[in-house]
C-alpha positions as YAML, in Angstrom:
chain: A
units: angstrom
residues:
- id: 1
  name: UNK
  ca: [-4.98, -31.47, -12.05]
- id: 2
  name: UNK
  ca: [-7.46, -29.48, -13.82]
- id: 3
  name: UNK
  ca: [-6.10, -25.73, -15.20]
- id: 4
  name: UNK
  ca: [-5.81, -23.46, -17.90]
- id: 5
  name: UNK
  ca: [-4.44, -25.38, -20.98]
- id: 6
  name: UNK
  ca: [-5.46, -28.94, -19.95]
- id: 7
  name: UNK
  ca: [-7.22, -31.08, -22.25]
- id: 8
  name: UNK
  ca: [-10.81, -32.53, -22.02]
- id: 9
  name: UNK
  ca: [-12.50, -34.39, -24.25]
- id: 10
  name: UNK
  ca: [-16.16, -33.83, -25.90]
- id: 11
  name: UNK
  ca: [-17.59, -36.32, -28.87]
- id: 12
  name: UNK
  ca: [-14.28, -38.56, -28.71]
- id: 13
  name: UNK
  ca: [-11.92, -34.92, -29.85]
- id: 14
  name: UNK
  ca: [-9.38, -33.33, -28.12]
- id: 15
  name: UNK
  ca: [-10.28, -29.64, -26.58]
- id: 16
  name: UNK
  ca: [-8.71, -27.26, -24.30]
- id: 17
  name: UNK
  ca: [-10.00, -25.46, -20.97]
- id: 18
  name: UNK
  ca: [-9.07, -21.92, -21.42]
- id: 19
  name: UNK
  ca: [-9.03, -21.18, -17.55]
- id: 20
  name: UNK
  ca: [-10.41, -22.47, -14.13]
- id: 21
  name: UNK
  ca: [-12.25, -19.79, -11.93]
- id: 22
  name: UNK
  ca: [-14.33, -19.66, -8.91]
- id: 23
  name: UNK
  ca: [-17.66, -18.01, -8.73]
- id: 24
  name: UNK
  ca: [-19.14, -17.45, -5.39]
- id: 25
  name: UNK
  ca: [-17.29, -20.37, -4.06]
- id: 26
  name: UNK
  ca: [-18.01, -23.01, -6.75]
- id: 27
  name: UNK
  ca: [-14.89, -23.67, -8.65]
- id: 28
  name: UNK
  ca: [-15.45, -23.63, -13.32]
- id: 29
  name: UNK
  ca: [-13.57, -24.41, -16.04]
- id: 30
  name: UNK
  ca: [-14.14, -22.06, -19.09]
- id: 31
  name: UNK
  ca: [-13.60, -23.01, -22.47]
- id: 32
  name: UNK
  ca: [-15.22, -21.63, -25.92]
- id: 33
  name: UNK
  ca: [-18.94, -22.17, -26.40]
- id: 34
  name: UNK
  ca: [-18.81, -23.34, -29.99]
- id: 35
  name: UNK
  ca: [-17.55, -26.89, -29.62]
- id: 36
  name: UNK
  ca: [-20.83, -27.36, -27.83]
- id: 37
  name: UNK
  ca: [-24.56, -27.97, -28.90]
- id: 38
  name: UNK
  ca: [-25.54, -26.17, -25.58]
- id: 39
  name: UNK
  ca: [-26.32, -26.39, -22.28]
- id: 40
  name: UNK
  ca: [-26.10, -29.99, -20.73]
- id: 41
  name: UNK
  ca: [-23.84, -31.27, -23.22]
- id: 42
  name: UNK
  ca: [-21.59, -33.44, -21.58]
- id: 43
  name: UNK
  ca: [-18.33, -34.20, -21.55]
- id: 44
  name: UNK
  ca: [-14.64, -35.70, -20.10]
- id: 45
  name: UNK
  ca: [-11.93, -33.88, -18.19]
- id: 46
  name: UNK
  ca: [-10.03, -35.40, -15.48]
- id: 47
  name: UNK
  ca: [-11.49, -38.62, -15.80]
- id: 48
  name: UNK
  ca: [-14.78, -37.42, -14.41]
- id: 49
  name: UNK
  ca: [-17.71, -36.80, -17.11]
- id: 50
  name: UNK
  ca: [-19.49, -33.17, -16.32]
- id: 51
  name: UNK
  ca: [-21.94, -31.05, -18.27]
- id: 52
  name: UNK
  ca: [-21.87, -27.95, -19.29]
- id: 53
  name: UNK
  ca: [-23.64, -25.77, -16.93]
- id: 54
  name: UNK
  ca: [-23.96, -22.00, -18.89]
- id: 55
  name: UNK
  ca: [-23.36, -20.73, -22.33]
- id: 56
  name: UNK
  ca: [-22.50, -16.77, -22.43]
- id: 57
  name: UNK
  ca: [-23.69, -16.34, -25.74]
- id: 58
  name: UNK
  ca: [-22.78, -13.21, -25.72]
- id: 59
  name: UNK
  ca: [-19.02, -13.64, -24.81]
- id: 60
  name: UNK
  ca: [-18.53, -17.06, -26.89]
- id: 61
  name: UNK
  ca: [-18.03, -18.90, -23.49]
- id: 62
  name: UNK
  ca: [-19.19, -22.07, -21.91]
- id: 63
  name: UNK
  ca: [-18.92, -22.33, -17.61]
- id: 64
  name: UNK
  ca: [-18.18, -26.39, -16.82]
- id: 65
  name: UNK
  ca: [-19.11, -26.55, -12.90]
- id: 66
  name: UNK
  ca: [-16.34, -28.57, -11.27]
- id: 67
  name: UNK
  ca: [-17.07, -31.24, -8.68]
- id: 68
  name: UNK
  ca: [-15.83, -29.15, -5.26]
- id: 69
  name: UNK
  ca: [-13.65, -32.12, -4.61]
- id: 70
  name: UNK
  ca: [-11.55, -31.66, -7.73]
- id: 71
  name: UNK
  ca: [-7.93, -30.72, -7.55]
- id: 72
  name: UNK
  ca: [-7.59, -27.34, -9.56]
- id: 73
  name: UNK
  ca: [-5.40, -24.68, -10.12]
- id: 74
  name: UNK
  ca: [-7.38, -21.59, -10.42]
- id: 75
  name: UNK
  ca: [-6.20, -18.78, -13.33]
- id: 76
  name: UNK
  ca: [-4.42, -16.01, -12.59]
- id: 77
  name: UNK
  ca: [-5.34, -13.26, -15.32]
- id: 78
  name: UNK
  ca: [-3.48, -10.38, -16.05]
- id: 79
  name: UNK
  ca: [-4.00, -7.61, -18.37]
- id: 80
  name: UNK
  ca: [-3.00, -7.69, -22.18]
- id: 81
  name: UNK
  ca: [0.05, -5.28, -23.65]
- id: 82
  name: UNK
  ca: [-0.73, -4.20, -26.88]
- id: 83
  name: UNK
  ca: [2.30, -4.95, -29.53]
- id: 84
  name: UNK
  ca: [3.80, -7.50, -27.20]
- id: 85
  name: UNK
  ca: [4.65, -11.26, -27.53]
- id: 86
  name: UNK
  ca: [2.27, -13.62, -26.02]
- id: 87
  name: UNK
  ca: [1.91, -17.58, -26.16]
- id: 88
  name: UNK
  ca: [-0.80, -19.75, -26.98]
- id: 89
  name: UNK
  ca: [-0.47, -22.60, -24.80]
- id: 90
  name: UNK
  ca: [-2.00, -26.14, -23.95]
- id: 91
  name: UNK
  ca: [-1.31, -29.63, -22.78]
- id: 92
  name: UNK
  ca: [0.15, -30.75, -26.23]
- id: 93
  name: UNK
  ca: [2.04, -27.32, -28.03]
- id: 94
  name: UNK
  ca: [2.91, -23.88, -27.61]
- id: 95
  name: UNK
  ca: [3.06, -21.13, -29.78]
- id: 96
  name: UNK
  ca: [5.58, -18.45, -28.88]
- id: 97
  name: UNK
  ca: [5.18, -16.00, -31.42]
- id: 98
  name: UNK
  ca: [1.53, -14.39, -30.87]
- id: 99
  name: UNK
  ca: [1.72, -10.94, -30.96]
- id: 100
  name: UNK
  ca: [-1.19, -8.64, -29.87]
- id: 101
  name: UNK
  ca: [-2.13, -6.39, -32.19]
- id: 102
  name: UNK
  ca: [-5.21, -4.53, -30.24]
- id: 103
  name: UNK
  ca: [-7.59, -4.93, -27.38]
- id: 104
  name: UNK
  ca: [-10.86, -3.80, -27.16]
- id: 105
  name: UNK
  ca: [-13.31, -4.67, -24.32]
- id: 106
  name: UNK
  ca: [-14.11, -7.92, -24.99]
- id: 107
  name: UNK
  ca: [-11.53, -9.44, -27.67]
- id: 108
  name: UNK
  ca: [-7.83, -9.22, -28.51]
- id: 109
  name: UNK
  ca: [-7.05, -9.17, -31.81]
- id: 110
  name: UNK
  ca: [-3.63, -11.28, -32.22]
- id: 111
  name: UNK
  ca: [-1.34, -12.38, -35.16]
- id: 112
  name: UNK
  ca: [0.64, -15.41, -35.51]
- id: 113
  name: UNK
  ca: [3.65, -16.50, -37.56]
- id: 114
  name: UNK
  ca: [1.51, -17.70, -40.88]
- id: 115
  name: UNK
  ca: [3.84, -21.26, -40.88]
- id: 116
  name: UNK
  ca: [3.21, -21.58, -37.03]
- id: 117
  name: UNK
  ca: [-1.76, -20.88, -36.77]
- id: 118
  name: UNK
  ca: [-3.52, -22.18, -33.94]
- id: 119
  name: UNK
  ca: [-5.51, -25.29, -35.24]
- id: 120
  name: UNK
  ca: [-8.45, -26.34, -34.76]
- id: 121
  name: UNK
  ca: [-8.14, -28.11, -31.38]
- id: 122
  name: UNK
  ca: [-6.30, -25.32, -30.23]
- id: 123
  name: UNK
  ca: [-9.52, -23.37, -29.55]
- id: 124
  name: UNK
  ca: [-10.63, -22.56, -25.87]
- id: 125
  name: UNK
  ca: [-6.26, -22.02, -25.27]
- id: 126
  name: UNK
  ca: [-5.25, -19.92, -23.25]
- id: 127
  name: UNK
  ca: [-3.07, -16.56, -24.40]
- id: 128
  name: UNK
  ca: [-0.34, -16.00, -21.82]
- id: 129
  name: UNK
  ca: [1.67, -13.31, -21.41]
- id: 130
  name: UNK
  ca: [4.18, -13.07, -17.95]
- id: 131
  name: UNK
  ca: [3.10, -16.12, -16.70]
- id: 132
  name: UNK
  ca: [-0.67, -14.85, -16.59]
- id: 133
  name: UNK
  ca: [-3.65, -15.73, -18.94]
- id: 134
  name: UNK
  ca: [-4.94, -12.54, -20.92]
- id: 135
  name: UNK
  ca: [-7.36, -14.43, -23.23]
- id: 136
  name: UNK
  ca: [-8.89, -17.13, -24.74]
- id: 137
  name: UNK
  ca: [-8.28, -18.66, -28.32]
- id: 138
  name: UNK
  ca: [-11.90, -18.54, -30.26]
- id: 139
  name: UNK
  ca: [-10.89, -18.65, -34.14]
- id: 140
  name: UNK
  ca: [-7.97, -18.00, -36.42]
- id: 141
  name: UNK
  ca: [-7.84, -16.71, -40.49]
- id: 142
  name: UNK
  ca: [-5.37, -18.85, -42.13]
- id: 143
  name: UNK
  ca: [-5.27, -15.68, -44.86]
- id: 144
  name: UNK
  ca: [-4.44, -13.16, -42.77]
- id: 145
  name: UNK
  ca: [-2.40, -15.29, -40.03]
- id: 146
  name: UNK
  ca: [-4.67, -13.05, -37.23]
- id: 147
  name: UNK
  ca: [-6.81, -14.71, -34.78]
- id: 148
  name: UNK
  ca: [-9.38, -13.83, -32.30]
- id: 149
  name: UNK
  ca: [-9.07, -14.43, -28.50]
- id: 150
  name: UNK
  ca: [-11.88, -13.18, -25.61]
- id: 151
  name: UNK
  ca: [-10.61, -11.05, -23.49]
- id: 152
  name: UNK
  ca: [-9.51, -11.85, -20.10]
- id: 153
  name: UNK
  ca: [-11.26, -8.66, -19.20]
- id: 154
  name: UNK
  ca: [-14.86, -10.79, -19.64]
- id: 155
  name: UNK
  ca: [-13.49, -13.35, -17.22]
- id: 156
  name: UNK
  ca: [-12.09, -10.73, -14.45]
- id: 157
  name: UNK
  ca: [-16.06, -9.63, -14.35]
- id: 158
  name: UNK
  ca: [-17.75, -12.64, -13.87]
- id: 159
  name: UNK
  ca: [-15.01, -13.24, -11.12]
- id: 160
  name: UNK
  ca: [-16.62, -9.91, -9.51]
...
């Protein structure tokens, strides 16, 4: 089943779908845009190899177009609490302690427990908190133990 937090794969490494929406009837998965070259990069999830069908440049995001047949669970998003716990969650860990420290429109600003960062194939996770996605992982600072995520706010939109 394809949802938020799965794994796909893209030049032989490990990556994670940050959610799975449905635009006008055609289901997506939604990950971060720079593990990709571009448009029409391709790539594995499911056992199916896809392409990537948009880059939002300006929101860091990359839309996957799923085959209609696929069997998906689409993302429920909720809305972030400032100075609340949160997770960062995939298919191979979970971070409990991610605390977010401020929201604006279109990122959440979020610090970690400096022993326990997001890595690198932890970009594109999803940030839960009550069961419901508020974000998606895009970069960390080891130095600061902060990290960036887009907002789920940019995803509620292109849902309009």
């Amino acid at each position: 089943m394809i949802k938020a937090g799965s794994s796909f794969f893209h030049n032989g490494k490990r990556s994670t779908i940050g959610a799975v929406i449905s635009l006008k009837g055609v289901l997506y998965m939604v990950t971060v845009s720079h593990i990709f070259r571009g448009e029409g990069d391709h790539l594995t999830v499911d056992g199916k190899r896809l392409a990537v069908t948009r880059i939002l440049k300006d929101h860091h995001l990359a839309l996957i177009e799923l085959p209609p047949d696929s069997e998906v669970e689409i993302t429920e998003f909720g809305s972030p609490a400032e100075l609340e716990l949160a997770e960062l969650i995939n298919d191979t860990r979970t971070i409990h302690y991610c605390r977010v420290v401020n929201s604006g429109a279109s990122l959440l600003f979020l610090g970690f427990r400096c022993h326990d960062m997001p890595a690198p194939e932890d970009s594109g996770s999803p940030i839960v908190q009550g069961g419901k996605v508020i974000g998606i992982m895009t970069t960390a600072t080891l130095d600061t133990c902060m990290g960036f995520a887009i907002s789920s706010k940019i995803l509620r939109n292109l849902e309009g």
